[in-house]
N, C-alpha and C positions, 0 to 999 in steps of 0.2 A: 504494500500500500504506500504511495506516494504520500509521504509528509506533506499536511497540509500548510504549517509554517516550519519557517528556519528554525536551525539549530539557537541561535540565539534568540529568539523574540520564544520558543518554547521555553529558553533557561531563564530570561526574566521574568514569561505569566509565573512559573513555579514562583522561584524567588518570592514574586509579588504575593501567591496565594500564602507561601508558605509565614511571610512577614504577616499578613493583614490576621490568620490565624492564631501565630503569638499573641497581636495584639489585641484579639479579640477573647481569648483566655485571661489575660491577663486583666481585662475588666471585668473580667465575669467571675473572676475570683476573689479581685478586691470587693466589688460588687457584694457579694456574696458574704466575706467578713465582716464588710459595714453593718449589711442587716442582720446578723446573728450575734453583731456586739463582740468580735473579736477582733477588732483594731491595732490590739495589742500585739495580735499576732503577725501582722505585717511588719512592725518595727522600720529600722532606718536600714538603708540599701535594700529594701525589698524590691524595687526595679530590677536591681542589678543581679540580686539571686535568682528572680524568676525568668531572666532572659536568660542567664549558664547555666540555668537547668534542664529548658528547654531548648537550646541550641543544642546540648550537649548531645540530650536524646534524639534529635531533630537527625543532628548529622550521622548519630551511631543507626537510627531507622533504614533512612537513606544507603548508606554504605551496605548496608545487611540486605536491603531491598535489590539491588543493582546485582550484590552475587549471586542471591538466588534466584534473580529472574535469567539468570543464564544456562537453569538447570530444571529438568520437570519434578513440579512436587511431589510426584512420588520418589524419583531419584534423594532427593532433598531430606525427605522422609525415612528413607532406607539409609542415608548415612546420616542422621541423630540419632537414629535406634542402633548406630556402630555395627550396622549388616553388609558397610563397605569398609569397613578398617584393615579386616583380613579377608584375604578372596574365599568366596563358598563358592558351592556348585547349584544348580538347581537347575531345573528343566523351566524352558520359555519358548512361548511361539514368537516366530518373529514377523513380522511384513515388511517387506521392501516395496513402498510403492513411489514411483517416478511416471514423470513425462513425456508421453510419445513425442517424437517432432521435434524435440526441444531443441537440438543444436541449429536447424533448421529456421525456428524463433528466432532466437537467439542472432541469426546473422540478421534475417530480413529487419526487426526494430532495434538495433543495438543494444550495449551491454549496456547502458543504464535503464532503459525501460525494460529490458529483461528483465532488471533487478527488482524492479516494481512488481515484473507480472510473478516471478518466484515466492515475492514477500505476501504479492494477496493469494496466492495461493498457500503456501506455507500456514498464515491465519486463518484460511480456511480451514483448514486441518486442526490448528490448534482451537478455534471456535468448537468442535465438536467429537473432540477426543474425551474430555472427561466423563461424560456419560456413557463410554463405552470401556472403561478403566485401560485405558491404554498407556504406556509411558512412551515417550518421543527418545529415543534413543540420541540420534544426531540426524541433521541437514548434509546434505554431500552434496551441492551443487542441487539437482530438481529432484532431487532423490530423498526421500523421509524414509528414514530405520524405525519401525515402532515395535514396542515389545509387551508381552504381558505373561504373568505368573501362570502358569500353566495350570492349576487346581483353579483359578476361578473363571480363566478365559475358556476351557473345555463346555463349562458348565453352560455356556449361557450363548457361546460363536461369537462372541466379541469380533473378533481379528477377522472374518469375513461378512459381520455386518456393517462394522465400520469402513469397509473398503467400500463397499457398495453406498455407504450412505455419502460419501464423500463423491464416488460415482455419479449420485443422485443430485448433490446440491453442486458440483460444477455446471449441471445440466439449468439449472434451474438460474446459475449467475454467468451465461452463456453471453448473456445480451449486454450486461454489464462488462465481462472484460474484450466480445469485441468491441466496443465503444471506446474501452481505453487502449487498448495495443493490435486492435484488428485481429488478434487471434486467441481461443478459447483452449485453456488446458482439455488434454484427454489424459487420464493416466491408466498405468496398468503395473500389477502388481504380483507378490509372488509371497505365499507364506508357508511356512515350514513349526516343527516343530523339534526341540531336542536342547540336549542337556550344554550351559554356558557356566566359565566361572567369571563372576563379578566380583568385581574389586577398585579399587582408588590405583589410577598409574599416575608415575611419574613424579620428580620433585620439586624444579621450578613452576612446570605448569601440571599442575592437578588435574584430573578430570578423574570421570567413573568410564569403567568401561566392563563391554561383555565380549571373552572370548571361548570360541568356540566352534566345533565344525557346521554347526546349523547355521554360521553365519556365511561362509562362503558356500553353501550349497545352495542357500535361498538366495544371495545373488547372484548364481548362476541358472539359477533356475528360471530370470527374467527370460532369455534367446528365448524360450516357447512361447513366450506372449506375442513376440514377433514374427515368430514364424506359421504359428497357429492360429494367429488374429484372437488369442482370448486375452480377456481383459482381465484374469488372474488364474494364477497355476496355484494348485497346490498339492502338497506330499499327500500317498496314501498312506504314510505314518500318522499324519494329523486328523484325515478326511476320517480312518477307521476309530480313532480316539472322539470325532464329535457327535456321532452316531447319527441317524436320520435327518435330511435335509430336503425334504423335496420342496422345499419354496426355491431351491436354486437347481438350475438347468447344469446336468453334470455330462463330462466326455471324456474319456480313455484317452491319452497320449502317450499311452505306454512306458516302456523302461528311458530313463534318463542318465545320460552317458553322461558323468561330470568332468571335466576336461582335467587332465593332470592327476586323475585319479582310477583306479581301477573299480571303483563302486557304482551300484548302478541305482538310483531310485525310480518310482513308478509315484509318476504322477498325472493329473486329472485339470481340466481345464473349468473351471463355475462362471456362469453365467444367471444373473440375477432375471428371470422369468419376466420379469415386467418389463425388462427392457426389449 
């Protein structure tokens, strides 16, 4: 999404909201003492205490706000509960879903309105991840990793509703992004299932990360969407774990030859019926 103002006329409305809010505590507190007859309790330099009080927290909110919004709340979550301190194992489905066409964008409206059309799609995603408990793993260029704990995403097809409902509301803001960059995301996707260790890497820059063989076989498992014309592959590992689906149109694509590996998976092309 195209910033509507500059980078500075956003840093002064804050600034400004952030001062007018001070300032409007801090009458509502004196306020407050006058009528309950505690006067006493403001004493001399009380301005000055009540602005380094609230500055202080002001700026530790902010600072605390900016690192986490770099990270999904559930990530965020999993390491205060010290579930990223040391790597554990666990089983997780994954989705890799990206952009047909994209390089193709990408040259016809430049790399900066590209950038825009990535970012309002990117927020489309995150607009409607949370009802679906999904974690965003990372962005890689028009490519979203999303993950979920595998004992709740079984339970309920999370990871292939959410693909589809994302399927659904591109369709639906079709008119709006040709309006802005003349051309409409399509994506296509590829989800898998199987065991990752998560952990905190690295010392200067931190991050969380999942490794694992489900993660390179569900990115290779994208070629079939290309070659098959479906709009998501998935493992008959995961498909026999969800059990009954007939609201989605399903097709045999047979055994899948992973490049660089001798293993072979068998997997299934879904197609959402209403479309």
């Amino acid at each position: 999404m195209k910033p509507q103002f500059s980078f500075r006329s956003t840093l002064l409305l804050r600034v400004g909201l952030y001062v007018a809010g001070i300032v409007l505590a801090y009458h509502m507190v004196r306020l407050a003492a006058t009528q309950m007859g505690l006067n006493y309790a403001i004493g001399s330099f009380f301005e000055l205490r009540f602005l380094l009080i609230w500055g202080y927290f002001l700026v530790v909110y902010l600072v605390v706000k900016h690192v986490f919004s770099h990270f999904d709340r559930q990530m965020i979550l999993s390491w205060l509960l010290g579930e990223l301190h040391q790597p554990s194992q666990e089983d997780r489905i994954f989705l890799f879903m990206d952009l047909n066409d994209s390089t193709r964008i990408a040259e016809k409206i430049g790399s900066r309105q590209y950038f825009y059309f990535l970012n309002d799609f990117h927020s489309l995603v995150e607009e409607h991840i949370r009802p679906f408990g999904g974690e965003i793993f990372q962005y890689v260029g028009d490519e979203v990793v999303i993950s979920w704990k595998s004992e709740s995403a079984l339970n309920n097809r999370h990871a292939i509703e959410f693909f589809f409902k994302i399927y659904e509301m591109l369709d639906q803001h079709e008119e709006s992004f040709l309006n802005k960059y003349g051309y409409r995301p399509f994506v296509k996707g590829a989800v898998h299932l199987g065991e990752v260790t998560k952990g905190q890497m690295g010392r200067i820059k931190k991050d969380f990360a999942f490794v694992g063989d489900v993660l390179n076989t569900t990115a290779r498992m994208y070629k079939l969407c290309n070659k098959d014309q479906a709009p998501l592959v998935i493992s008959e590992k995961l498909l026999n774990n969800l059990g009954p689906i007939e609201e989605y149109q399903k097709q045999s694509l047979g055994h899948f030859q992973l490049e660089g590996k001798s293993d072979q998976i068998y997997v299934y092309a879904l197609a959402n019926k209403t479309h």
